[in-house]
Backbone as JSON, one array per atom type, in Angstrom:
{
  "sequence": "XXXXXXXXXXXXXXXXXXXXXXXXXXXXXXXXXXXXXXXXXXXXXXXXXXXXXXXXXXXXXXXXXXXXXXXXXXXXXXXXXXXXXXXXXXXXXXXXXXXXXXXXXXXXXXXXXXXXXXXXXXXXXXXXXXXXXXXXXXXXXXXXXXXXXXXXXXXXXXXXXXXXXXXXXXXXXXXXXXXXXXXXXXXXXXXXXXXXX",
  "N": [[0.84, -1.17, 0.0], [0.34, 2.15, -0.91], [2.18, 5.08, 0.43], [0.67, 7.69, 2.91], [-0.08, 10.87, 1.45], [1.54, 13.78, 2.38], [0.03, 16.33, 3.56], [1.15, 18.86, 4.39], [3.78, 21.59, 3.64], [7.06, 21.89, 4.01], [8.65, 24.86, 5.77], [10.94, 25.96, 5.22], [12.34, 24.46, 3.05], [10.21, 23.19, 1.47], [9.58, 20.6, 1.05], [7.77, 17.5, 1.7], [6.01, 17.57, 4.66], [6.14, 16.73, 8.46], [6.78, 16.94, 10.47], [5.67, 19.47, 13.06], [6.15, 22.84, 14.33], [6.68, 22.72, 18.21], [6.11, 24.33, 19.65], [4.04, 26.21, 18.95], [2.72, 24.97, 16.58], [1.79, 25.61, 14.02], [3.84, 26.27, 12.21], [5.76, 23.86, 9.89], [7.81, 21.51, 9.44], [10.07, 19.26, 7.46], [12.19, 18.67, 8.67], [14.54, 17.89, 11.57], [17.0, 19.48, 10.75], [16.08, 21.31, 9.37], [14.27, 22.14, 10.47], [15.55, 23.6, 12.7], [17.1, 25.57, 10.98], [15.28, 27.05, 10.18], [14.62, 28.27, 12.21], [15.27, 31.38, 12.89], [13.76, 32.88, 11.75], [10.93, 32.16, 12.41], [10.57, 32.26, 14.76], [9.97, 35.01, 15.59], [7.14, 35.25, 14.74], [5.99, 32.75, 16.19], [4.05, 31.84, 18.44], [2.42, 30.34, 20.78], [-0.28, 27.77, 21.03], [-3.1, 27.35, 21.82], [-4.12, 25.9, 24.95], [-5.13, 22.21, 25.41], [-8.14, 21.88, 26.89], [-8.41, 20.77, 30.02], [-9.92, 17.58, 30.54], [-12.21, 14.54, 31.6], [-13.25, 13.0, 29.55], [-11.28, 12.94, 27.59], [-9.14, 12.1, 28.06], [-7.75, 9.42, 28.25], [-7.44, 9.01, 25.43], [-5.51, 9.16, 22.54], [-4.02, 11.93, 20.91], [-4.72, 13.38, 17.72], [-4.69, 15.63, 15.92], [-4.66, 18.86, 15.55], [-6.55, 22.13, 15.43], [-7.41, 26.09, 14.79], [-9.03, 28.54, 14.57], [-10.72, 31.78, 14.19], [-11.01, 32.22, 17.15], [-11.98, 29.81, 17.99], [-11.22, 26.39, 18.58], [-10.26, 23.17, 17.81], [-9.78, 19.47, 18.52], [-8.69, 16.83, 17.67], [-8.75, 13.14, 18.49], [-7.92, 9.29, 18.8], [-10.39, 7.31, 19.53], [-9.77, 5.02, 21.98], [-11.5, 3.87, 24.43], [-13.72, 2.54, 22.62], [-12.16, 1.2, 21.01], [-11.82, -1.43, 19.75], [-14.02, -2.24, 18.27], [-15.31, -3.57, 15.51], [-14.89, -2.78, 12.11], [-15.25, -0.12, 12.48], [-14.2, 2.91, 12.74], [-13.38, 5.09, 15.87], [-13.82, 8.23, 17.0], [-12.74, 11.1, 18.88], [-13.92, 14.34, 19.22], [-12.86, 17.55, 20.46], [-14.04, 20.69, 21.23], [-13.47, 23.67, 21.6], [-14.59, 27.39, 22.55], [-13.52, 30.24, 22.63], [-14.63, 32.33, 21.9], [-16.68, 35.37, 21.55], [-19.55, 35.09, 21.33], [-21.59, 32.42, 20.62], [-21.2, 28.74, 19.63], [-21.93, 25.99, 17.31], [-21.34, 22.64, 16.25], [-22.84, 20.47, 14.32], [-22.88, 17.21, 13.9], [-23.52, 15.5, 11.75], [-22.47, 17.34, 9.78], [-19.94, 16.65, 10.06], [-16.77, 15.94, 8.51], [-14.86, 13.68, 6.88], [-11.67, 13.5, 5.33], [-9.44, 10.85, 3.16], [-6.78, 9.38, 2.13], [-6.76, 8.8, -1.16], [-7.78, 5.67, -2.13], [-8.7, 2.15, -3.52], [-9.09, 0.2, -1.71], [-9.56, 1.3, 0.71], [-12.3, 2.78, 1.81], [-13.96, 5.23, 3.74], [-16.91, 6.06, 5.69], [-19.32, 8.17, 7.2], [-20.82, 7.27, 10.57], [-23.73, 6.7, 12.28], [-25.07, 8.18, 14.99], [-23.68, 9.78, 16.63], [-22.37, 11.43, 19.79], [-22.85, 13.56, 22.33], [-19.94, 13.66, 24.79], [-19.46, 15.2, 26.92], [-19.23, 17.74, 28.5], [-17.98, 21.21, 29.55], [-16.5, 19.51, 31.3], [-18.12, 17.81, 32.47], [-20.13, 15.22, 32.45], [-22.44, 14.17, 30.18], [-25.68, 14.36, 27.88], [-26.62, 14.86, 25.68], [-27.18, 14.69, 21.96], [-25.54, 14.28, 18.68], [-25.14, 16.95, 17.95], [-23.37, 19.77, 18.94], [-23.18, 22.48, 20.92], [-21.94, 25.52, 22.26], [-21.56, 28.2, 24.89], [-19.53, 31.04, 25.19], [-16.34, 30.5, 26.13], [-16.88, 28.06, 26.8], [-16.12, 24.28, 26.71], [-16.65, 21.37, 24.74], [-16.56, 17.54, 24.57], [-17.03, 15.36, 21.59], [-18.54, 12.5, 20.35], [-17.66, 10.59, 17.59], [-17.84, 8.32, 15.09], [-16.73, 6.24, 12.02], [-17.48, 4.15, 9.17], [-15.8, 1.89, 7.8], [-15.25, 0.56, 4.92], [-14.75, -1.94, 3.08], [-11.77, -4.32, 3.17], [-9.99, -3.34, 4.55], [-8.3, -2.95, 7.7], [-8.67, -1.56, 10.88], [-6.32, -0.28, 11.75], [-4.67, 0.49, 8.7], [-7.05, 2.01, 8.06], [-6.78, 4.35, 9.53], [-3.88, 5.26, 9.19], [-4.89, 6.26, 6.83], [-6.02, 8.68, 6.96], [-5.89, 11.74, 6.6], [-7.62, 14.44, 6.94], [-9.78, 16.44, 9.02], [-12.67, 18.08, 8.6], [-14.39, 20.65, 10.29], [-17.44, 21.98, 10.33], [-18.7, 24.42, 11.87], [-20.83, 26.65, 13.28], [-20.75, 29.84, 14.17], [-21.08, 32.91, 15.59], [-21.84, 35.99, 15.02], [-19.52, 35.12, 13.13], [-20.53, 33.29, 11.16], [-20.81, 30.56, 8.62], [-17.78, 28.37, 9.58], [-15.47, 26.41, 8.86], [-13.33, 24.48, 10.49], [-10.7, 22.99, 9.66], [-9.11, 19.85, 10.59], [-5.83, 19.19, 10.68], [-4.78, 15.55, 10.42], [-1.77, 14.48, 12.51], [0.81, 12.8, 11.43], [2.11, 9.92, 12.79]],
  "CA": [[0.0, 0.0, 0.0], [0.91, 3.61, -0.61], [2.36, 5.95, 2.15], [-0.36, 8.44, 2.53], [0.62, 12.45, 1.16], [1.53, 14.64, 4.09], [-1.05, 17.65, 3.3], [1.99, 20.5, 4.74], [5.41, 21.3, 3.21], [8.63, 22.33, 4.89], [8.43, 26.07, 5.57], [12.41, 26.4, 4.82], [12.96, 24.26, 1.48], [9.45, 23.29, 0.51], [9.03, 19.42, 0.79], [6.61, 17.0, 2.16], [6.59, 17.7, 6.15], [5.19, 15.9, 8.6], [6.91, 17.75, 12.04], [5.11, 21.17, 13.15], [6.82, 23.13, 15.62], [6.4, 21.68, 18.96], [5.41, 25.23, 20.79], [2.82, 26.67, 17.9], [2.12, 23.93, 15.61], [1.44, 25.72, 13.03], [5.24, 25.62, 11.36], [5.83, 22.38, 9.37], [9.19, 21.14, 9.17], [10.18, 17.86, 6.98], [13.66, 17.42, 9.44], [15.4, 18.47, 12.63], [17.5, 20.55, 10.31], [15.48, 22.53, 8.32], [13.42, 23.53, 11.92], [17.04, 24.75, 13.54], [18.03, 26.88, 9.81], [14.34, 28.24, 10.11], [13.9, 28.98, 13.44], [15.2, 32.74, 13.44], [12.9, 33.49, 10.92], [9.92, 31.56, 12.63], [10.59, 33.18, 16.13], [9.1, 36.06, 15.51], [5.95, 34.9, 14.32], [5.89, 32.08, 16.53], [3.09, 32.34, 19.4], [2.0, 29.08, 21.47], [-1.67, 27.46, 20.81], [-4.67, 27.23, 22.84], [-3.69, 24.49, 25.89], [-6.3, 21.43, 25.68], [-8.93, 21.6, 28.61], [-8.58, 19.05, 30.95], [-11.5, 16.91, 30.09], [-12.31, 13.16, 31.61], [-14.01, 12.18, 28.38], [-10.47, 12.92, 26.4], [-7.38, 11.71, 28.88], [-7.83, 7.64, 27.63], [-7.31, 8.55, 23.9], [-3.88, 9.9, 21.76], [-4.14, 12.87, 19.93], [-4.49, 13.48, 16.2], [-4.21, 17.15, 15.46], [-5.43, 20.32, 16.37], [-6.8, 24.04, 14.81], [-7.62, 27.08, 15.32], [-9.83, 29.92, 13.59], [-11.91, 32.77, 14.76], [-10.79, 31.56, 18.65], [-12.62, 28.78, 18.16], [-10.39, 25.52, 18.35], [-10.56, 21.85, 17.97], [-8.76, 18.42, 18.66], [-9.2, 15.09, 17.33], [-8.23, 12.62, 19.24], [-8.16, 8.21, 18.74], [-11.46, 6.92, 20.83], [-9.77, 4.09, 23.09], [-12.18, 3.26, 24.81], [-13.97, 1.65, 21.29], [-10.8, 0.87, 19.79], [-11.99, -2.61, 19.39], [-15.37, -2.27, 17.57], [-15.12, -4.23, 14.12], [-15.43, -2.2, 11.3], [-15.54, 1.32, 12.8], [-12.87, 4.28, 13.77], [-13.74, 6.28, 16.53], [-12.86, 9.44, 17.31], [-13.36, 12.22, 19.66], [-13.63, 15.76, 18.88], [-13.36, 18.3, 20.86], [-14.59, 21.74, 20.32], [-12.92, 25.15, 23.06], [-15.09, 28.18, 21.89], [-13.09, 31.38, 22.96], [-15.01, 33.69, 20.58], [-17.43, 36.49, 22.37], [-20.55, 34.66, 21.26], [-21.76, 31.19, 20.94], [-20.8, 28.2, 18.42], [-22.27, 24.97, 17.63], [-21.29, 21.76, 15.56], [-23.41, 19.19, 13.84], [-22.32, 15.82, 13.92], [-23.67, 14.66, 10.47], [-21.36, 17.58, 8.76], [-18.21, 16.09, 9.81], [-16.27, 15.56, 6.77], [-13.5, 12.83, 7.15], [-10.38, 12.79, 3.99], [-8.23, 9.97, 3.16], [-5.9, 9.2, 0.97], [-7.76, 7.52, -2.13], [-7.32, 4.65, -2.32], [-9.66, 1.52, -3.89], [-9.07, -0.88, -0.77], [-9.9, 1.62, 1.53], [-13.44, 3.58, 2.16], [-14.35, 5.67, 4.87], [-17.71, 7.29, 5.24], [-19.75, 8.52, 8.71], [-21.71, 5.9, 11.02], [-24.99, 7.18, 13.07], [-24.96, 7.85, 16.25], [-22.75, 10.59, 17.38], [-23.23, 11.94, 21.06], [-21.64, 14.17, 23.32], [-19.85, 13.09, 25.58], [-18.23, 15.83, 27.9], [-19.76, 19.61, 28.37], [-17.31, 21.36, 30.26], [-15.53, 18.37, 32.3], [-19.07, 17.04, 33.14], [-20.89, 14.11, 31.45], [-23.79, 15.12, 29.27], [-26.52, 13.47, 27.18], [-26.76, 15.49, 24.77], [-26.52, 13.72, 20.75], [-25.42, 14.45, 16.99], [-24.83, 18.42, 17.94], [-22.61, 20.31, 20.17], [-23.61, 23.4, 20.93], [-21.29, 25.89, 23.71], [-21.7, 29.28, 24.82], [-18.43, 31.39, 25.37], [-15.52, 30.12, 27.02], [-17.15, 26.08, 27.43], [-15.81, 23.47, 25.84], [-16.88, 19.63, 24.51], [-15.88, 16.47, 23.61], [-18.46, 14.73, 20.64], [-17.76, 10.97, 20.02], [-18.28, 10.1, 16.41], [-17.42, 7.34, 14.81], [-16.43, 6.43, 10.53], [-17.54, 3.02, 8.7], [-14.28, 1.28, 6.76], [-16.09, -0.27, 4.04], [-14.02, -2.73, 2.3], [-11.07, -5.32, 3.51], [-8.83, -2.61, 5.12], [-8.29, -2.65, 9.37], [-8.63, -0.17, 11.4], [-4.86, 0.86, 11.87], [-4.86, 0.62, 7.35], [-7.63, 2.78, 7.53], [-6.53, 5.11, 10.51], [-2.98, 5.53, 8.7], [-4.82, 6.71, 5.5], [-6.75, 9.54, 7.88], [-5.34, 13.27, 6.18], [-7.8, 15.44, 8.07], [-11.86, 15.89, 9.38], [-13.47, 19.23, 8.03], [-15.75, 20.58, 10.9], [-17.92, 23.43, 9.67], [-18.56, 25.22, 12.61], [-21.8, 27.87, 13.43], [-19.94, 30.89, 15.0], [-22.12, 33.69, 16.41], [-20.77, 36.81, 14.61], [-18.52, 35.07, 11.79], [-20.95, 32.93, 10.09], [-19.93, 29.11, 9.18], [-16.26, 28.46, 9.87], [-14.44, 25.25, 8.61], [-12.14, 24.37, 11.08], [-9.83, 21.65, 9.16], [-7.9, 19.48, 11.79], [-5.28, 17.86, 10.04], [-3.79, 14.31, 11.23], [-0.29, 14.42, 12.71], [1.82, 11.38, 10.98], [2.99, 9.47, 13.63]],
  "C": [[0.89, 1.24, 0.0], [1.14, 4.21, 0.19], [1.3, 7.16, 2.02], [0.81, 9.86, 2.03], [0.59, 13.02, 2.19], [0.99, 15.85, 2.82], [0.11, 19.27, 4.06], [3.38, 19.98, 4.38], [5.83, 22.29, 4.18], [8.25, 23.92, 4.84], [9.88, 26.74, 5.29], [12.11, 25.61, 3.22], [11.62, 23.37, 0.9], [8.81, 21.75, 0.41], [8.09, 18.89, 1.66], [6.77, 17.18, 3.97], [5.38, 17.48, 6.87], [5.34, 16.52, 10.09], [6.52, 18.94, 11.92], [5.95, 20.84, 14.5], [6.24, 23.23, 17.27], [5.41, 23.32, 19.79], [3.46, 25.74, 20.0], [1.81, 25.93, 17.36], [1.33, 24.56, 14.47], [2.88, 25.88, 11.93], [5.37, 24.29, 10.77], [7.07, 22.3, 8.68], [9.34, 19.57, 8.65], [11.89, 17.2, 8.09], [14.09, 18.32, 10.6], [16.18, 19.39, 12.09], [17.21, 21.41, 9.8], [14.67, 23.17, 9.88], [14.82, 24.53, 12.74], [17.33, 25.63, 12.4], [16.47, 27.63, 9.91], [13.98, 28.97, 11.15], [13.9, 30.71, 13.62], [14.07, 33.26, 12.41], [11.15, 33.81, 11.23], [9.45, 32.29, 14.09], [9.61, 33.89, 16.48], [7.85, 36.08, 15.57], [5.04, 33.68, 15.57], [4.88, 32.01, 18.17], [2.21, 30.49, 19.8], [0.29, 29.01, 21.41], [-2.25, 27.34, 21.94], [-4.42, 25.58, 23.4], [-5.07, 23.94, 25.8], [-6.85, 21.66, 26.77], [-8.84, 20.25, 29.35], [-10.17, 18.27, 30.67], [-11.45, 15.24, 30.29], [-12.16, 12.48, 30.4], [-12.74, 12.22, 27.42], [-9.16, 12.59, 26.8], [-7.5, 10.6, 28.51], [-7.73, 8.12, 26.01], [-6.06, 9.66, 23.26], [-4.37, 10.36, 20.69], [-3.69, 13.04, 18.48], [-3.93, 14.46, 15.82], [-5.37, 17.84, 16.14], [-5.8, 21.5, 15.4], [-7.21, 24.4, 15.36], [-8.35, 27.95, 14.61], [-10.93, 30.75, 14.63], [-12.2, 32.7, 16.1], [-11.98, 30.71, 18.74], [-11.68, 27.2, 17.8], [-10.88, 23.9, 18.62], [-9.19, 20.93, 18.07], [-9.01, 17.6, 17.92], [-8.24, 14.07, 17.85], [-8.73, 10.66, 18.94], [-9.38, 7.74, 20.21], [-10.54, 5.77, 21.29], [-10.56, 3.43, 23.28], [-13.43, 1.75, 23.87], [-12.78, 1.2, 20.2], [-11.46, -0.5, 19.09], [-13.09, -3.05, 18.88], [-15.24, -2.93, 16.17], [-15.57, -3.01, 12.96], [-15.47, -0.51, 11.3], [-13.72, 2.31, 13.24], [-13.74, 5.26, 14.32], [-12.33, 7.19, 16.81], [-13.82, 10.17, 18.51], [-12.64, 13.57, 19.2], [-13.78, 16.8, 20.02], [-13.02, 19.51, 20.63], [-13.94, 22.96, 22.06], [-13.35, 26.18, 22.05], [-14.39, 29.18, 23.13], [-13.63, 32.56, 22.47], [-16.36, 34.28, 21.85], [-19.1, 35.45, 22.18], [-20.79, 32.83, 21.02], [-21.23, 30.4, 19.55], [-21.28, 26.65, 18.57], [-21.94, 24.09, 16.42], [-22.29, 20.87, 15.42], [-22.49, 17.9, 13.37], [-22.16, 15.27, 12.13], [-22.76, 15.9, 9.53], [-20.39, 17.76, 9.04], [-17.97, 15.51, 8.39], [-14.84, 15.19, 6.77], [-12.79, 12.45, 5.7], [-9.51, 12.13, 4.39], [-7.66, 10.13, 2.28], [-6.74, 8.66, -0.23], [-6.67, 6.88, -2.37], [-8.42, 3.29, -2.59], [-10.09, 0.52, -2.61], [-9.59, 0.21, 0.33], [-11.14, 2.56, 1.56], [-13.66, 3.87, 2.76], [-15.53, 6.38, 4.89], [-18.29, 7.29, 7.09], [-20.66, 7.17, 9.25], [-22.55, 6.83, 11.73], [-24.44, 7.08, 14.47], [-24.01, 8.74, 16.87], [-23.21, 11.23, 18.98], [-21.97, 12.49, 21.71], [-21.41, 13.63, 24.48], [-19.11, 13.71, 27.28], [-18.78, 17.2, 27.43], [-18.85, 20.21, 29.72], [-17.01, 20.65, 31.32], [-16.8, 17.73, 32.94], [-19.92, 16.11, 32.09], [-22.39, 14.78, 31.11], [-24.41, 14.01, 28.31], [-26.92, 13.79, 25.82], [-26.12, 14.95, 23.38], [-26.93, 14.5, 19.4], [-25.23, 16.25, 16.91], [-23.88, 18.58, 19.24], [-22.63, 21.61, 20.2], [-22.76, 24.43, 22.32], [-21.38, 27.32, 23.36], [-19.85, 30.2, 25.08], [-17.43, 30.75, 26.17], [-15.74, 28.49, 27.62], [-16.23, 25.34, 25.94], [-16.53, 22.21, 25.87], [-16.34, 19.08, 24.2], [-17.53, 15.64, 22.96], [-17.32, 13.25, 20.37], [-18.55, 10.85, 18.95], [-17.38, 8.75, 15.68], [-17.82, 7.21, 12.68], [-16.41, 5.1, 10.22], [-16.53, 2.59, 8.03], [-15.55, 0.74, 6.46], [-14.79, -1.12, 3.38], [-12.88, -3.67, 3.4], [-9.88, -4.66, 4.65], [-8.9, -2.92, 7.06], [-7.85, -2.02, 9.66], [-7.24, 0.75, 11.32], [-4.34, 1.12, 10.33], [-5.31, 1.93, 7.67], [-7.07, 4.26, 8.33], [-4.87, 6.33, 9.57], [-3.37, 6.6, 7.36], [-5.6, 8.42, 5.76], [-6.02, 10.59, 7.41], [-6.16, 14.06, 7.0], [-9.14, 15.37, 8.46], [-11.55, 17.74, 9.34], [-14.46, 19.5, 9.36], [-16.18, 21.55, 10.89], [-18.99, 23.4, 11.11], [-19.46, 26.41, 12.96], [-21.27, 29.13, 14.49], [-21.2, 32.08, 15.0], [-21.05, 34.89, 15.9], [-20.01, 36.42, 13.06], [-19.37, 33.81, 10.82], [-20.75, 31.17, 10.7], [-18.2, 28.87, 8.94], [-16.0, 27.46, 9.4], [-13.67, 24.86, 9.04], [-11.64, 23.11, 10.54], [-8.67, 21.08, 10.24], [-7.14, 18.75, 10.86], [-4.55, 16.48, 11.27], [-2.17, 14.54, 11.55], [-0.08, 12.68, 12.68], [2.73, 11.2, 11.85], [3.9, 8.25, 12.94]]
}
């Protein structure tokens, strides 16, 4: 099978890069050397991201990637706890709204890219639910909805169709699209990409 495409190049000489810089994460370096010849450049610019909330519902699972837009930020993170479901990849998302007014996600327009590829298919499964409204368990399903300054975690989960298993399909994972109702700026797109471990 193909190695998937890393979706960010080197911000010194341009190639496929798979390390972001460890304080920001928004730099993308393809080697230990190209982040030390860019750093004075990067310095400057360079400004530390929005710390995860402590959150029960998201300490049992290893992080994917992260964004940021319009101080509204997300994670994605490997579900654990369902690791072992046949057929499925979970995930957990969670959503830190910093913006002055409110912001809410729908479940059903998550929008999960892979690599194409014929052996592998990924599309959404039913059933999403929140699982974590500011560090307290919640019942609340298929939306996530927070007023200033709360955060969630949403557990959704992505069908493999075809012959592939989970860590195949997981590997072929480039990023999840989550369009975003912001209060003030409209709909947002926050694109998390996968960090290639």
């Amino acid at each position: 099978m193909d190695s998937p495409k890393l979706s960010h190049s080197c911000a010194v000489c341009g190639k496929p890069a798979a390390k972001s810089c460890g304080k920001c994460r928004s730099a993308f370096y393809c080697s230990r050397e190209c982040q030390v010849a860019g750093w004075k450049a990067h310095k400057a610019t360079c400004v530390e991201g929005p710390k995860l909330p402590a959150s029960i519902a998201i300490a049992t699972t290893a992080l994917l990637g992260q964004a940021t837009e319009e101080k509204v930020s997300a994670w994605i993170a490997e579900d654990h706890d369902d690791r072992s479901t046949a057929g499925l990849l979970n995930f957990r998302v969670m959503v830190l709204n910093q913006n002055k007014g409110s912001a809410k996600l729908i479940a059903k327009s998550l929008f999960l890219t892979a690599t194409s590829s014929q052996a592998i298919r990924i599309k959404p499964a039913p059933g999403a639910k929140v699982v974590d409204l500011n560090g307290k368990p919640s019942d609340a399903v298929d939306q996530l909805s927070l007023a200033e300054s709360e955060f969630g975690v949403l557990k959704v989960s992505f069908q493999i169709e075809g012959q592939a298993t989970a860590e195949q399909a997981l590997a072929s994972c480039q990023y999840v699209e989550l369009p975003i109702k912001v209060e003030g700026f409209g709909v947002i797109k926050l694109k998390v990409n996968f960090s290639k471990r």
